[in-house]
C-alpha positions, 0 to 999 in steps of 0.5 A: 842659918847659911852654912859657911865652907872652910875651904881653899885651893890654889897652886902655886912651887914649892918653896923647898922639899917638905919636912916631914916629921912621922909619929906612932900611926901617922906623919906630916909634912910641913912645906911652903908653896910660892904663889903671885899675881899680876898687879896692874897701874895703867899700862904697867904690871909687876906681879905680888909674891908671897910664901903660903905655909902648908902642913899634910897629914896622911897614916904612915901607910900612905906617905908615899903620897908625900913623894911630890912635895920637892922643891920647885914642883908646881902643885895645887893644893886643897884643904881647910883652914885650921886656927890654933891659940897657944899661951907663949911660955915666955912671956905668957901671951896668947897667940893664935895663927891660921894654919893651911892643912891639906887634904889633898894635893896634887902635881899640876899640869903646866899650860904651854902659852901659845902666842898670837894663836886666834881663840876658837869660838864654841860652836853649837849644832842645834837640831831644826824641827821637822829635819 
């Protein structure tokens, strides 16, 4: 049987400053990252966005580590996909989401765009026999 990887990684802002809750031995921070993509129809783009939830865990030794998460940070986050089911105390329904749990993030380096800057192409030196 093929095994599958429950795994992601994508980058995108922060929404706004992580919440960070802390507990006896641990603490997470709950945080939203804004990401897009360009959508193109012919000749015209306009670019899809959406809110991605995100919640780290790390041991109470290591929040510092927690000190990135602020509003308008540009990040790349990777992780694993977490599935969760509860029972709705109020009406007594099933419930289930898809939680995006870090296991490591980190700030991004931005790209400058340089326009109308040629592509270099990759040139590779090959040794000639008998020189």
């Amino acid at each position: 049987m093929k095994k599958i990887e429950n795994s992601f990684a994508v980058t995108g802002f922060i929404g706004k400053d992580a919440e960070i809750r802390s507990f006896e031995t641990a603490s997470v921070a709950r945080f939203s990252i804004a990401v897009s993509r360009a959508d193109k129809a012919g000749e015209e783009t306009s670019y899809v966005s959406a809110f991605m939830g995100i919640e780290a865990w790390r041991k109470n030794e290591a929040l510092d580590s927690f000190d990135v998460l602020k509003k308008g940070e540009l990040i790349t986050v990777e992780g694993y996909f977490k599935p969760e089911e509860w029972t709705d105390s109020k009406s007594g329904e099933k419930r289930n989401r898809i939680v995006m749990v870090a296991t490591r993030f980190y700030p991004t380096p931005e790209k400058e765009e340089k326009p109308d800057q040629p592509k270099r192409k990759s040139v590779s030196k090959k040794k000639k026999a008998g020189k």
